[in-house]
C-alpha distance (Angstrom), angle and dihedral (degrees) to the residues before:
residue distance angle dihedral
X1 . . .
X2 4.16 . .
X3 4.30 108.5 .
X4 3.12 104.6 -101.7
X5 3.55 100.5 -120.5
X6 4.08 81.4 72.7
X7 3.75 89.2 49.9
X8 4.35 90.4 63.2
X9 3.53 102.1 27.8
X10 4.13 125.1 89.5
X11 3.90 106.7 -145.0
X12 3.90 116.3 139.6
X13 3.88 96.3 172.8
X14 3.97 111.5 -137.8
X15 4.44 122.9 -110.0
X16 3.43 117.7 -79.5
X17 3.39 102.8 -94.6
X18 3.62 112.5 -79.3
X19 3.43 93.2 23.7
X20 3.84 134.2 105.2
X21 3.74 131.0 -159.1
X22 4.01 93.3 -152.2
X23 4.18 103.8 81.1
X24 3.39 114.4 -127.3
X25 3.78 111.8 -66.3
X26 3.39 97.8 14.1
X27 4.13 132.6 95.4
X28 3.15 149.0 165.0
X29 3.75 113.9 -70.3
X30 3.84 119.5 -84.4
X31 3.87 102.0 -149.0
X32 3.54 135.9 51.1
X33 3.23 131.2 -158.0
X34 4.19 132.6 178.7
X35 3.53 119.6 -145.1
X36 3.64 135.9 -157.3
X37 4.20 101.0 -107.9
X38 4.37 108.5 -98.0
X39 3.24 133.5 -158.1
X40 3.85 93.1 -136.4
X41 4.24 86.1 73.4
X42 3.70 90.1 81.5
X43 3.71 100.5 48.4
X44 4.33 83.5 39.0
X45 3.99 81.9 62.2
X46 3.83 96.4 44.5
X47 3.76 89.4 49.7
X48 3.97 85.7 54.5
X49 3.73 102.3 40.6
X50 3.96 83.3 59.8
X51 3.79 95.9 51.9
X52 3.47 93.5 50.7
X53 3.98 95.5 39.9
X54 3.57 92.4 43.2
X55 4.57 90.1 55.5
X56 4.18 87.7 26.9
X57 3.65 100.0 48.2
X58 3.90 112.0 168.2
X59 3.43 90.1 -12.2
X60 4.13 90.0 76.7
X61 3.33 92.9 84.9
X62 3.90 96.3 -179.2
X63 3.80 118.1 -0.9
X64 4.11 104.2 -175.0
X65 3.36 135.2 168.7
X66 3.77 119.6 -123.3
X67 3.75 146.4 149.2
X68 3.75 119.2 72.4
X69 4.00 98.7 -53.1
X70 3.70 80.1 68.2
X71 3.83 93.5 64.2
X72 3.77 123.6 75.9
X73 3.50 113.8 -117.4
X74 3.91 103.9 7.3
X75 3.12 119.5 135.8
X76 4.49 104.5 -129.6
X77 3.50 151.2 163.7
X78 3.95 98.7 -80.6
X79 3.35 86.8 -118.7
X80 4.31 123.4 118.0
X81 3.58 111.4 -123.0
X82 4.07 110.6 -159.4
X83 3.79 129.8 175.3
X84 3.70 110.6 -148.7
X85 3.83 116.7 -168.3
X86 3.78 117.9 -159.3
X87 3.74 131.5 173.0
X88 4.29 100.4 -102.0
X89 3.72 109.6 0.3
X90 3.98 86.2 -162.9
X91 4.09 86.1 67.8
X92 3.86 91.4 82.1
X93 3.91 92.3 172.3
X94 3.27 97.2 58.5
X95 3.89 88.4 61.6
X96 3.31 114.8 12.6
X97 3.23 108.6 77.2
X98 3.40 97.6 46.0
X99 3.17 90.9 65.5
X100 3.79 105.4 41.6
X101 3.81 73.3 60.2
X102 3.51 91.1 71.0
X103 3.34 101.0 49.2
X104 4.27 102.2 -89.6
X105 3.36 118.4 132.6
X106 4.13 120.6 -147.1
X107 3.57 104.1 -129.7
X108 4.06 104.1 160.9
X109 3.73 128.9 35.0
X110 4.07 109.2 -178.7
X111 3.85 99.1 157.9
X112 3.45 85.8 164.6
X113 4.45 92.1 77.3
X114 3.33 96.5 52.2
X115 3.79 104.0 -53.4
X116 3.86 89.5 -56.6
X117 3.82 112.4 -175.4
X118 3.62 129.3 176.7
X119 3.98 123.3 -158.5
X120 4.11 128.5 179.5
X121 3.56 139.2 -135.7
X122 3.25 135.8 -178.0
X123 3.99 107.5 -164.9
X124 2.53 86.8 86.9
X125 3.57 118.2 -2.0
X126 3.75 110.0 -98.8
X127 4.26 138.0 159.4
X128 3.82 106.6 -154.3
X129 3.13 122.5 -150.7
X130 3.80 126.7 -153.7
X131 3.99 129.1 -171.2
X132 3.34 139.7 151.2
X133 4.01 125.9 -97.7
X134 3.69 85.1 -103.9
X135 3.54 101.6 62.2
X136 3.58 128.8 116.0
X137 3.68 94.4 -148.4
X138 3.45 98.6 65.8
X139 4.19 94.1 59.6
X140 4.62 82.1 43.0
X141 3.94 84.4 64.6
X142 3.14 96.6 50.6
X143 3.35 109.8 46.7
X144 4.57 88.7 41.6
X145 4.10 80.9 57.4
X146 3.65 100.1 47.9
X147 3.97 103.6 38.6
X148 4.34 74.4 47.3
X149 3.54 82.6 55.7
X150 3.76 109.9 49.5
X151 4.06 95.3 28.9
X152 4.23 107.9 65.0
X153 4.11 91.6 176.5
X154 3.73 80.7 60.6
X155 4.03 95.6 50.6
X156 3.89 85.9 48.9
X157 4.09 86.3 54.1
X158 3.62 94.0 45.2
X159 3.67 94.9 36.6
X160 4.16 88.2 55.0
X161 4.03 83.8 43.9
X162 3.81 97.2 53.8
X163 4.45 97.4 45.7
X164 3.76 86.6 42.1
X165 3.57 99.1 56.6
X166 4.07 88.7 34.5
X167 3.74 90.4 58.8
X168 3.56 94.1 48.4
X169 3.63 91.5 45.3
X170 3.56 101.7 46.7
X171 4.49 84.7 38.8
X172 4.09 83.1 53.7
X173 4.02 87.5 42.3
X174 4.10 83.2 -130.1
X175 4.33 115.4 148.5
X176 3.70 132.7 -121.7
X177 3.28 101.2 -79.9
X178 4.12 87.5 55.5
X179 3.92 85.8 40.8
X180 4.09 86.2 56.3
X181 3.86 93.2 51.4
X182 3.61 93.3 53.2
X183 3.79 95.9 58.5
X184 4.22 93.5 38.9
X185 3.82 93.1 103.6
X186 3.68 99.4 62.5
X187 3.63 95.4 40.7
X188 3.43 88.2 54.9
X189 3.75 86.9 52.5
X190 3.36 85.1 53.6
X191 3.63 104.2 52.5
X192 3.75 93.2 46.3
X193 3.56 86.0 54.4
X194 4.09 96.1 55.1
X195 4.09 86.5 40.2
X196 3.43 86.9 52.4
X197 3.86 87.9 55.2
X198 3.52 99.0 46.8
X199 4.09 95.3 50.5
X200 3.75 93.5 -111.4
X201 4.09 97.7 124.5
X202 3.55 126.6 14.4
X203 3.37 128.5 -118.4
């Protein structure tokens, strides 16, 4: 289980200098668009979740569905967001290839943040995300999609967050990662919120 001091803080260390997290010829994407929420997302995710448990097996240790897709009514990049959870993300072979035989992609190796890895697909369009059972980020998700869930005035604050900062991204002709800083405040409004809730900080 991560400490939770991980769990509530927001520290994503920088490369090692000289080193980049993208793989060569790859990036982070350079246009972002904000769709109205669809009920296709969930089915989208299902349709994953069996692709990668059907090459994974019981080495998909959690396969879950996060990110704004995963939240009824949200308005999001239509994009799936999935946490996968495997044993030792640093053991690429044993995972890998499976799932570059599947169609995914591996886009971002950071095994310095808890083994973070990042592969792409495009049918449909999904950013996988793979940690270890140890990482913090993995319980964070969670608990931003279901306080999303259960509290509307906050998907109306997030919602008005996310085609803000796409507007201004896409007017400034900045990419996701840019579009993602400029809506960090009020999700970490957000969060403190929901860890206020849950008794993990004080107020």
């Amino acid at each position: 289980m991560p400490e939770l001091a991980k769990i509530i803080s927001f520290h994503e260390p920088a490369p090692p200098e000289g080193q980049s997290p993208y793989l060569p010829g790859t990036g982070p994407l350079q246009h972002v668009e904000i769709a109205d929420w669809s009920r296709q997302w969930a089915g989208q995710f299902q349709l994953l979740a069996r692709q990668i448990r059907d090459v994974l097996g019981w080495r998909a240790l959690v396969i879950e569905h996060v990110g704004s897709t995963a939240v009824r009514g949200l308005p999001a990049k239509p994009i799936i967001d999935i946490d996968l959870v495997v044993a030792d993300p640093n053991k690429e072979q044993l995972y890998i290839p499976a799932l570059e035989s599947a169609g995914f992609q591996l886009v971002v190796r950071e095994p310095w943040w808890y083994g973070h890895r990042v592969l792409r697909n495009s049918g449909p369009e999904c950013n996988l995300h793979v940690f270890g059972y140890d990482s913090p980020e993995i319980i964070k998700h969670r608990i931003f999609r279901d306080w999303l869930r259960e509290h509307p005035s906050e998907r109306i604050l997030y919602a008005e967050a996310k085609r803000d900062a796409a507007a201004r991204a896409t007017e400034a002709g900045e990419h996701t990662m840019q579009y993602n800083a400029r809506k960090e405040a009020v999700i970490r409004e957000i969060y403190q919120r929901a860890f206020l809730a849950m008794g993990l900080v004080k107020n």
